[in-house]
N, C-alpha and C positions, 0 to 999 in steps of 0.2 A: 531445262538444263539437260544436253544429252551427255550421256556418260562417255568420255574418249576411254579412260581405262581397258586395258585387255581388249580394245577393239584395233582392227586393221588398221593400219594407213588407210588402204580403199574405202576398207566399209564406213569409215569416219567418214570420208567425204562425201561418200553417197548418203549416210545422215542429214549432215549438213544440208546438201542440196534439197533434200526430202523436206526439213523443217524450212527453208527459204521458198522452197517453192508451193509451200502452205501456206505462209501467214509473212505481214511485212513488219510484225512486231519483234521486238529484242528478245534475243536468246542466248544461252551460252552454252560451253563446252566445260566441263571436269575433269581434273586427271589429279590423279595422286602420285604428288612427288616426291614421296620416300627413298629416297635409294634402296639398294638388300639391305636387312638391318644383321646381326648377330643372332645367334643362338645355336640351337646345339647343332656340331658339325657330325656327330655319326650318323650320318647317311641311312648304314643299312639297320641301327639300330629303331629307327622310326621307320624306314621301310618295312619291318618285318612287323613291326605292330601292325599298320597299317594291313599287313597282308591280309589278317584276320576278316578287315571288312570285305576287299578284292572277294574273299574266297566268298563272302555270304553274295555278292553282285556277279559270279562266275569271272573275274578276270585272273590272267596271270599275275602272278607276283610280279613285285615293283620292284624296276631296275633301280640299282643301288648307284650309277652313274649318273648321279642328275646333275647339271647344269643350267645356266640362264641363259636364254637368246641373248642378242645383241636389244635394249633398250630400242623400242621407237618412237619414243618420249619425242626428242628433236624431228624427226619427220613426220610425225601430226601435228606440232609446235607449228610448224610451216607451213603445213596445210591449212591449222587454224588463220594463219594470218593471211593465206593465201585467199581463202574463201570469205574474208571480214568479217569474222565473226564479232558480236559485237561486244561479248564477255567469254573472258577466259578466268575461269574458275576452278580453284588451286587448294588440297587438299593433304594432309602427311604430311609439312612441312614449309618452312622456310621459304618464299618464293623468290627472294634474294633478287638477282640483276633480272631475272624474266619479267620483274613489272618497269623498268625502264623499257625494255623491248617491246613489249605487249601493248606501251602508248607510246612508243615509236610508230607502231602498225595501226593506231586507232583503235584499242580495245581496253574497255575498262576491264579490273581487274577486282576478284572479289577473292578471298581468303578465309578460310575458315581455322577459328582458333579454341580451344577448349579454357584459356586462361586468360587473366588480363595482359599478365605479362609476354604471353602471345601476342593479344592483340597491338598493346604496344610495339612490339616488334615488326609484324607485319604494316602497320602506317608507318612507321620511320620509314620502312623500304618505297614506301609511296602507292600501297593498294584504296583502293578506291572504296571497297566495302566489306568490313566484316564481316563475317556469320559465325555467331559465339555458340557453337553445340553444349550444350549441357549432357549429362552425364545419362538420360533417358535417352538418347539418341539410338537409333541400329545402323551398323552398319560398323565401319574403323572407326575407332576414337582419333579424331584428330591433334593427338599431342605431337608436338614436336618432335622432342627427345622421350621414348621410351624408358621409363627405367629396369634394375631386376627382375625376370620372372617377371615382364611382361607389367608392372604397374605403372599407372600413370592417373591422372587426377582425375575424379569422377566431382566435379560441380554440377550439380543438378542446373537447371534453363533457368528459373525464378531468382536464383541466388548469382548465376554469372552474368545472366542478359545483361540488366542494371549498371553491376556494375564495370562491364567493357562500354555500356553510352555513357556514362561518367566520365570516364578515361581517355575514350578517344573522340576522335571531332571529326570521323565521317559517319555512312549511314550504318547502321547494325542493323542486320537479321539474326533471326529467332533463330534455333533452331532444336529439338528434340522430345520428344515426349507430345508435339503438337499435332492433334488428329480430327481436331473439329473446329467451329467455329467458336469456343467458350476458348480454345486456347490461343485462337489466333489473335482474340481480342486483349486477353492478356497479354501475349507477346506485345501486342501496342501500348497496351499501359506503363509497362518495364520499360517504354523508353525506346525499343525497335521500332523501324521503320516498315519492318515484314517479319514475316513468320514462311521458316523452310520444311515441308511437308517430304517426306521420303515414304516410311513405311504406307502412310493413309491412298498414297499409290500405285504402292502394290499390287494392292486390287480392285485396279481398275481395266476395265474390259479389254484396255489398250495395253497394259503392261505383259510383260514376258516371265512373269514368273509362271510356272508349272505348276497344274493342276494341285495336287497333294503340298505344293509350299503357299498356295491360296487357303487350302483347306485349314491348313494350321494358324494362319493369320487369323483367319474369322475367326476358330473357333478359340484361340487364343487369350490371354487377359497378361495384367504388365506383370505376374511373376512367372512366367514362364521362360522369361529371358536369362539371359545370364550374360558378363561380359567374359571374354576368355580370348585367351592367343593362342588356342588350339584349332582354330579352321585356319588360320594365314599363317601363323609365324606373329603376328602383330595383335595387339587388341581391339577384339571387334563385339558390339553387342548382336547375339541372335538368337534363335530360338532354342531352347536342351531336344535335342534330340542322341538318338543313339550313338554319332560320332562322339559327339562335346561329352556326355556323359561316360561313354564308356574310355576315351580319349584321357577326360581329366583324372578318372579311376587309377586307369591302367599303366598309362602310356609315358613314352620318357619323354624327355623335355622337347619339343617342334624342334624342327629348323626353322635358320632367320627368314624374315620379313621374305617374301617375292618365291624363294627357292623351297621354305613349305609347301606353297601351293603349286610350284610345279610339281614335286615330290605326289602329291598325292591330287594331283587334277584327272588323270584317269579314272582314281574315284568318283569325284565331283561331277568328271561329264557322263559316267554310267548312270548315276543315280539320278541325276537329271532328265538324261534320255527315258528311264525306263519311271519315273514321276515317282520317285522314290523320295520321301523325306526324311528316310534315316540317317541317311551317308553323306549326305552334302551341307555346306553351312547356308543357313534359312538365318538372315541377316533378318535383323528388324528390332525396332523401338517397343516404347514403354506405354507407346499410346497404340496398344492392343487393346482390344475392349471396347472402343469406341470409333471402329472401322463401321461397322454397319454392313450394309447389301454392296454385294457387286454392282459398280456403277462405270459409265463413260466418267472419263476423264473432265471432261466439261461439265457432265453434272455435277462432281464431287466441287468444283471451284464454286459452282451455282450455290452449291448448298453449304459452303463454307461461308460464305459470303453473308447468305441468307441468317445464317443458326450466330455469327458475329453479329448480324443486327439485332436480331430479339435478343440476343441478352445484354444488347448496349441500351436499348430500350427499356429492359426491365432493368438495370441501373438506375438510368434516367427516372425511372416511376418510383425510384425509392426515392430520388432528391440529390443519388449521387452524381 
């Protein structure tokens, strides 16, 4: 699944082409479709918190003018259909008329939901495949509607899997807290059809996270997380580092959804460049602890595979 989010038009299709011209198996494309959401409009009063970090990463202080681009949601939407991608996979929200569109163009459509009542909602619309996150998950919580100060349902995977295959009558995938083959096997027992893996490829030799947000994965375990709307604007699970922590301390309420993170992406891309993992959000799950060694991409699947049969095997030798 490649991420379209925060990525080009271009770079998205030179993606696309890169995975097609690798392999003839099915793949999809991600985007989170949130709109801006709300939250606090003092600008330079979060700017100037924020300054604080600026100054420990040498940059100027943060303009107090910030605004959004223009949305390129619809021109990779097009690119996607352009290039046939075979799944368009939809995240933050509602996917409303884009799944009529999306098999208009020949692309199934998968959604990911945090609640039953999500998931009902998204098959009424006609998507093709759930993905129920439980509440271990890293990265944004995919609730719909946001509430207050940033709350929204925290159903852990064991307790929501179940019951969205109950409920609905396409396929469901796993998703959250799952980082080996004991969990992916579970995800099949509850009634899934797969189990969705994020943080467990992190760190894998192929992925793009930076040195020092590798280092914190491994050495990581599931309470080092926290969920919080202080890296976006929105609720996302990731690791406490000195943003989140001194952030949640200190700091006045984000800005909404999309315009936090412009607000303070100058941070984000210093602390990145320079392999810094104080300053920027180090997204990730509850299934820390159970990463293991730096591995290719393909052995992690190898061995996920593998570590799901011996323990359906030692199942099976109890009689179950």
């Amino acid at each position: 699944m490649l991420a379209g989010a925060r990525v080009s038009p271009e770079k998205l299709r030179d993606d696309i082409r890169a995975v097609k011209a690798r392999t003839d198996r099915p793949f999809g494309v991600n985007f989170l479709i949130a709109p801006p959401g709300e939250g606090n409009e003092d600008v330079e009063s979060v700017q100037r918190f924020l300054d604080r970090f600026r100054e420990r990463l040498d940059l100027p202080p943060g303009e107090t003018d910030v605004s959004l681009p223009p949305s390129p949601l619809p021109e990779q939407l097009e690119i996607v259909f352009e290039e046939r991608v075979p799944v368009l996979s939809v995240a933050l929200g509602d996917p409303g008329e884009l799944v009529e569109r999306a098999h208009d163009e020949g692309a199934l459509v998968s959604a990911m939901v945090t609640t039953v009542e999500e998931a009902l909602r998204v098959v009424e619309r006609g998507v093709d495949v759930v993905v129920a996150q439980g509440a271990e998950a890293g990265g944004h919580r995919s609730t719909f509607e946001v509430g207050p100060g940033g709350d929204v349902p925290l159903v852990g995977t064991t307790a929501l899997v179940p019951r969205v295959v109950d409920a609905v009558d396409v396929p469901v995938v796993a998703a959250g807290g799952i980082a080996d083959g004991r969990g992916l096997l579970a995800a099949l027992a509850l009634g899934a059809s797969g189990a969705q893996l994020g943080t467990r490829f992190l760190v894998a030799r192929e992925s793009g996270a930076h040195p020092a947000y590798r280092e914190r994965l491994l050495a990581g375990v599931e309470t080092d997380t926290l969920v919080t709307h202080v890296f976006t604007g929105r609720p996302a699970r990731g690791l406490r580092n000195h943003l989140a922590e001194e952030y949640l301390r200190d700091g006045p309420e984000p800005l909404g959804w999309l315009l936090h993170s412009a607000a303070a992406g100058d941070i984000y891309g210093a602390a990145k460049a320079a392999d810094d993992g104080d300053y920027s959000p180090l997204l990730a799950g509850q299934g820390l602890g159970l990463l293991g060694d730096e591995q290719a991409a393909a052995e992690i699947v190898e061995q996920l595979v593998e570590e799901a049969g011996n323990a359906l095997s030692r199942l099976e030798g109890r009689g179950l």
